[in-house]
PLY file of the C-alpha trace (Angstrom):
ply
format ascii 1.0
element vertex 300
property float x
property float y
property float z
element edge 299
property int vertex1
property int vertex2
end_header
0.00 0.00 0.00
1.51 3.16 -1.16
0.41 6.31 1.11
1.01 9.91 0.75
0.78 12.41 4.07
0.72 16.17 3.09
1.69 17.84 6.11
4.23 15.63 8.44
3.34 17.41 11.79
1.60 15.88 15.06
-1.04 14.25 13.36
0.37 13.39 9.80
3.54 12.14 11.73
1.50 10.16 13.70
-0.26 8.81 11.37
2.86 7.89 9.48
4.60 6.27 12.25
1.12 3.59 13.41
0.47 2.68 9.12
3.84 1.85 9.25
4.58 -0.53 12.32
0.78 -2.20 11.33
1.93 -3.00 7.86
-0.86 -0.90 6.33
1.82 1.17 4.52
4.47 -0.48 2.48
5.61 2.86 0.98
5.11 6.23 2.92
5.61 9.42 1.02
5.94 12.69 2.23
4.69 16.39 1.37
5.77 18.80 3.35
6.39 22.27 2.43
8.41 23.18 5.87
11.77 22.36 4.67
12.91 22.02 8.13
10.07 19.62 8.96
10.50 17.87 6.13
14.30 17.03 7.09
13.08 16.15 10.62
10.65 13.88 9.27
13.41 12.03 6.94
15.58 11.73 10.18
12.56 10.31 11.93
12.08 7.67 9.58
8.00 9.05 9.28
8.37 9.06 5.78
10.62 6.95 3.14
11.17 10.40 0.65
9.87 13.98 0.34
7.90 14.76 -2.77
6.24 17.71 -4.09
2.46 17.64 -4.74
2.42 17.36 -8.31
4.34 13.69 -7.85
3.47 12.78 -4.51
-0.50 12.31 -5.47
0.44 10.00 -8.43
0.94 6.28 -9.00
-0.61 6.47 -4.90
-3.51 4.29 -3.40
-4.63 6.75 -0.73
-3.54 10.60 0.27
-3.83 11.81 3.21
-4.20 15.60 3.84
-2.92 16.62 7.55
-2.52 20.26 7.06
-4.08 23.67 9.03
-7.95 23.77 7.76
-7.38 26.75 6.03
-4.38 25.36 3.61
-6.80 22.29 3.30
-9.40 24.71 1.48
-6.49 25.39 -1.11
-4.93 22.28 -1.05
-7.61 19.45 -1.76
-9.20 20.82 -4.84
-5.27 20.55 -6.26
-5.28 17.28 -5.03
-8.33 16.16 -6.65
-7.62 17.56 -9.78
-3.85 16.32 -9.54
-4.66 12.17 -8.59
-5.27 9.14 -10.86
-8.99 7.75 -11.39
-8.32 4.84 -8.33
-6.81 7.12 -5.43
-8.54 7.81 -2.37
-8.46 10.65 -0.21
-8.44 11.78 2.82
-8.14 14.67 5.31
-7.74 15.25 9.23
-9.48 18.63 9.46
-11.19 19.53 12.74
-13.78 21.35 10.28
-15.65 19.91 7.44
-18.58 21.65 6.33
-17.29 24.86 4.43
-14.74 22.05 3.05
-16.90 19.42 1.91
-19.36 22.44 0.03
-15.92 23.74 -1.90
-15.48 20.59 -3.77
-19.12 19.32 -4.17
-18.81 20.11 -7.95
-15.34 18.02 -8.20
-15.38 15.54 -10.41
-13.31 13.56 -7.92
-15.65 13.92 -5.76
-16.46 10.39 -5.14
-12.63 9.86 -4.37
-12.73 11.89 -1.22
-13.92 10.96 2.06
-13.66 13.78 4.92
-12.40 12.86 8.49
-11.53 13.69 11.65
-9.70 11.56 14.14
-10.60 13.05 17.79
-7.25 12.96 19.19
-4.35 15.07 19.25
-1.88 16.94 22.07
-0.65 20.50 22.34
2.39 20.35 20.50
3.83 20.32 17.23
6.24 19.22 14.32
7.58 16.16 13.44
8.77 15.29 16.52
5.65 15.50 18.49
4.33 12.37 16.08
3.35 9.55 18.87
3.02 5.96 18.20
-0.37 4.94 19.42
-1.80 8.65 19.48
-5.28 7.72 17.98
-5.27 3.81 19.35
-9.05 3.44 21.25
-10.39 6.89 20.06
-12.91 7.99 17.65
-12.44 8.61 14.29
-15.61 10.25 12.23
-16.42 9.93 8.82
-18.75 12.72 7.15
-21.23 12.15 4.53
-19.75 8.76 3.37
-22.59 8.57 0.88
-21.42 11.19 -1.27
-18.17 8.82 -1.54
-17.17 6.36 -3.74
-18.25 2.38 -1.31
-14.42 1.19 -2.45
-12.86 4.83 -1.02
-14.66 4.71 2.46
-13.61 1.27 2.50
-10.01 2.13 2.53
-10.25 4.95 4.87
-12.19 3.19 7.10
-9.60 0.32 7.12
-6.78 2.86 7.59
-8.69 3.98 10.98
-8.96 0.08 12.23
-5.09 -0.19 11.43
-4.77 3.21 13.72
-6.93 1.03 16.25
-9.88 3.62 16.39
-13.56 3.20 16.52
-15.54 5.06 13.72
-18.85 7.29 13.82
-20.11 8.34 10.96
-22.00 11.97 10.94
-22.82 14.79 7.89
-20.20 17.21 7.91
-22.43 19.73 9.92
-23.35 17.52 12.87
-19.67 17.33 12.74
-19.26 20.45 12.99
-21.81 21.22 15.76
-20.35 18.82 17.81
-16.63 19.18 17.77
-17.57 22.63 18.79
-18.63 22.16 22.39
-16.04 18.86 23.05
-13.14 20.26 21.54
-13.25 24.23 20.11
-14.92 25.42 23.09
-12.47 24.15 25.28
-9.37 25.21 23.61
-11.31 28.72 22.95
-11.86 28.50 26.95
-7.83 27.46 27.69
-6.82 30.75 25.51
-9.13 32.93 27.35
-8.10 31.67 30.90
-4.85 31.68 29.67
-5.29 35.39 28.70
-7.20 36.30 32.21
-4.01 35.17 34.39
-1.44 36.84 32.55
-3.88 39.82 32.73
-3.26 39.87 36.65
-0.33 42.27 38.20
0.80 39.71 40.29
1.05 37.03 37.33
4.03 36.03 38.20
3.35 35.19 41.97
0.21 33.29 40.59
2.50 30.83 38.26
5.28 30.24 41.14
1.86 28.99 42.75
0.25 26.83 39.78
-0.40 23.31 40.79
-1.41 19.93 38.70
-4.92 21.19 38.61
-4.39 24.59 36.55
-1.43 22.98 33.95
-3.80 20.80 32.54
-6.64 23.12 32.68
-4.62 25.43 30.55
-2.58 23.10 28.31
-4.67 23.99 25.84
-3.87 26.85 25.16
-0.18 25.90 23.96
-1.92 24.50 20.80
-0.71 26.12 17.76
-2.70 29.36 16.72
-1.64 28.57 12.93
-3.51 25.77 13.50
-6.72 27.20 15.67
-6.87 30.66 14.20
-8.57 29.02 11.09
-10.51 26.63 12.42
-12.33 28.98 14.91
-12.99 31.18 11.67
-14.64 28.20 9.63
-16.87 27.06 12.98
-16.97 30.18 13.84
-21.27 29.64 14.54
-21.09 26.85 15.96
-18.44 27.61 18.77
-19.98 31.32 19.28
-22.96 28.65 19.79
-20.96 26.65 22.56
-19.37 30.07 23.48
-23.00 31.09 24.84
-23.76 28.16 26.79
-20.24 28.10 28.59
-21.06 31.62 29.83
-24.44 31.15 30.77
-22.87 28.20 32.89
-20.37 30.50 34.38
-22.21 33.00 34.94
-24.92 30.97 36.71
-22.02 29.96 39.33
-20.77 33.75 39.12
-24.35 34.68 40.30
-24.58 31.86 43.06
-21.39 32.75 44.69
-22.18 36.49 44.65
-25.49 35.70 45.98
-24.17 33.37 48.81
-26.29 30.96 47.29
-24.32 27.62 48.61
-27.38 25.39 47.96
-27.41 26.10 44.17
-24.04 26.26 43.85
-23.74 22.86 45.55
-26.27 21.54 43.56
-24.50 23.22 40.23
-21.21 20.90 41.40
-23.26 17.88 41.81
-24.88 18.36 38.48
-21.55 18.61 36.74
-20.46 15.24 38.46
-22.36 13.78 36.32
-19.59 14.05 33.81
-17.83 11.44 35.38
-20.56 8.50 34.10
-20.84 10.02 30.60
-17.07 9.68 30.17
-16.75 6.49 31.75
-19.09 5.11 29.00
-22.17 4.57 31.12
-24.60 5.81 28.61
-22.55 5.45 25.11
-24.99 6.95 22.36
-22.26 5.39 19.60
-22.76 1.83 19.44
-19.38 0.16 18.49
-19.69 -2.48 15.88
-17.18 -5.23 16.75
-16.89 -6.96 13.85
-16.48 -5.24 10.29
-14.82 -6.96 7.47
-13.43 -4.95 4.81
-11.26 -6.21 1.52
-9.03 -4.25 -0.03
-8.44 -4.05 -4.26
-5.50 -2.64 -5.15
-3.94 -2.83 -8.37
-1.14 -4.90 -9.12
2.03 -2.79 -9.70
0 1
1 2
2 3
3 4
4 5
5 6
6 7
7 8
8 9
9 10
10 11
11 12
12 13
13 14
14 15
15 16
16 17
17 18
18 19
19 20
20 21
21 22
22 23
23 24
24 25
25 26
26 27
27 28
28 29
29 30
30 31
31 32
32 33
33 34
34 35
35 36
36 37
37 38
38 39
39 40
40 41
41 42
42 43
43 44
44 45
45 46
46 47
47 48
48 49
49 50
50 51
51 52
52 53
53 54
54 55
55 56
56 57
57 58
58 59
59 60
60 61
61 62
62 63
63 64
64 65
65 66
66 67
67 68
68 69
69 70
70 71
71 72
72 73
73 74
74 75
75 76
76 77
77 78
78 79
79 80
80 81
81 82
82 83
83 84
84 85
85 86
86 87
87 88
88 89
89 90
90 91
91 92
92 93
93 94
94 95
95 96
96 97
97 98
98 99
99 100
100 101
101 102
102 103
103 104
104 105
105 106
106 107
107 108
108 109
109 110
110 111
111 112
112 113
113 114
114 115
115 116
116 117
117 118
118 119
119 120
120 121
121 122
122 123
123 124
124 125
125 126
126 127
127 128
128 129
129 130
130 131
131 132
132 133
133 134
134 135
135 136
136 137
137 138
138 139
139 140
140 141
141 142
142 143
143 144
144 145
145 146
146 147
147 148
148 149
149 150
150 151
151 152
152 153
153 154
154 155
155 156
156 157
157 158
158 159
159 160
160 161
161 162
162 163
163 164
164 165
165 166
166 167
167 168
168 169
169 170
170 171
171 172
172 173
173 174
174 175
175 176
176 177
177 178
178 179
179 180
180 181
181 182
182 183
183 184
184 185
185 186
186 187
187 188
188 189
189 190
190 191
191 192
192 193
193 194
194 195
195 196
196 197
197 198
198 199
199 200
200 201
201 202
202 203
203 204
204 205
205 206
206 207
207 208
208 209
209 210
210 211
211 212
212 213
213 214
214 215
215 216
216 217
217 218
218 219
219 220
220 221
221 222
222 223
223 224
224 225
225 226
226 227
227 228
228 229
229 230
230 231
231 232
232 233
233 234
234 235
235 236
236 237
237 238
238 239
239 240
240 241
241 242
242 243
243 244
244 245
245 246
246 247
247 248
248 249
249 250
250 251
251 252
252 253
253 254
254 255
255 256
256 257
257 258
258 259
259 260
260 261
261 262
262 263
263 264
264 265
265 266
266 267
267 268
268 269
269 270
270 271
271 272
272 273
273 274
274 275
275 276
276 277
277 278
278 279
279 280
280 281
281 282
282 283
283 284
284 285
285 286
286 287
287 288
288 289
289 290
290 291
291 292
292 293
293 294
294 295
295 296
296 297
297 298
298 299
């Protein structure tokens, strides 16, 4: 299987490094416009050459695009024009529907199947790529029935091979709801980020920061190249989540100021709650254990 990864950051290194070790990819190519990155990646071993997009996407069974949402937008429709008839592709956006509308006209449209695999960190670059980043997370597929059976079959195996589970959603339910379980909270790390460094005695407050506010804020070390753009293309939907966070906080602002410890008790015990939806007590994705896909490549 001969895969191309545009972009050889966190994610696309990632990806590179799991397709390899499984056996999925037999030949990993590399796009990567960073020549620095690109380098790295060649030390790494993510990738077996660097090519530029005009060879990279030919003679290649699947292409996967792990670049900044906002190079994806002028990056895919390249891509689609650029491939041969049997290539599938793919791409890791955290946004789908303005991308997904831009090439509804494609002719390749059948060839392309949008994603999103719900898992990343904070950092960056070739060498944050992480064996076994996306192993027992969700991967979601959007409106698989505008793609060609034989190309969601591939991506779908290339998810398995990653070990995730898959959901499968239009691109605007995507949308909706990566916006309150993962745009709304990196929105909220850069704004409580922001409020602490706002305070005059800053300084005192970091010498003080314990377990408890690092990873509340860890967030907001993500990449703004990387957020910037993908707050602009949700940018309803996590004004949307935006809302809802603040009428939360400012129902416990009101409580406190009001000295009334009942509600705000009863606000805490309502948000314990948390802990059985995480813990899978009431999953509303059903898993499907056993899915059998075959693969038809042609012979080189």
């Amino acid at each position: 299987m001969k895969v191309t990864i545009i972009g050889l950051g966190l994610i696309g290194g990632s990806i590179a490094r799991d397709l390899r070790k499984s056996g999925f990819a037999t030949d990993l190519v590399g796009i990567e416009t960073n020549e620095e990155h690109a380098k790295q990646a060649l030390e790494l071993g993510l990738v077996d050459r660097i090519e530029n997009l005009e060879t990279g996407v030919k003679n290649t069974d699947l292409v996967v695009i792990a670049i900044p949402v906002n190079k994806v937008l002028a990056v895919l429709p390249k891509v689609l024009d650029l491939i041969d008839s049997g290539t599938t592709v793919t791409d890791m956006g955290s946004t789908k529907k303005d991308l997904v509308d831009s090439v509804a006209d494609h002719k390749r449209r059948k060839n392309f199947i949008p994603s999103h695999p719900m898992s990343g960190t904070e950092d960056s670059g070739p060498g944050a790529a992480l064996e076994g980043l996306f192993k027992e997370k969700i991967a979601i597929l959007c409106d698989q029935e505008d793609s060609g059976p034989q190309h969601v079959a591939l991506v779908e195996k290339m998810f398995q091979n990653l070990g995730m589970d898959i959901a499968y959603m239009t691109s605007d339910e995507q949308d909706h709801s990566t916006a309150f379980v993962s745009h709304l909270p990196h929105a909220a790390a850069f704004a409580l980020a922001n409020a602490v460094q706002a305070k005059e005695d800053r300084n005192i407050i970091f010498d003080l920061a314990s377990g408890g506010f690092r990873s509340t804020v860890r967030l907001a070390k993500s990449s703004g190249s990387m957020w910037h753009p993908i707050f602009q293309q949700n940018r309803k939907y996590v004004v949307e989540s935006l809302d809802v966070y603040i009428k939360h906080l400012t129902e416990f602002r009101d409580c406190m100021r009001d000295e009334d410890d009942e509600k705000m008790w009863d606000l805490i015990r309502s948000a314990n709650n948390i802990r059985g939806i995480l813990e899978g007590e009431n999953p509303h994705l059903v898993k499907n254990e056993e899915i059998l896909t075959k693969l038809y490549t042609k012979k080189s």
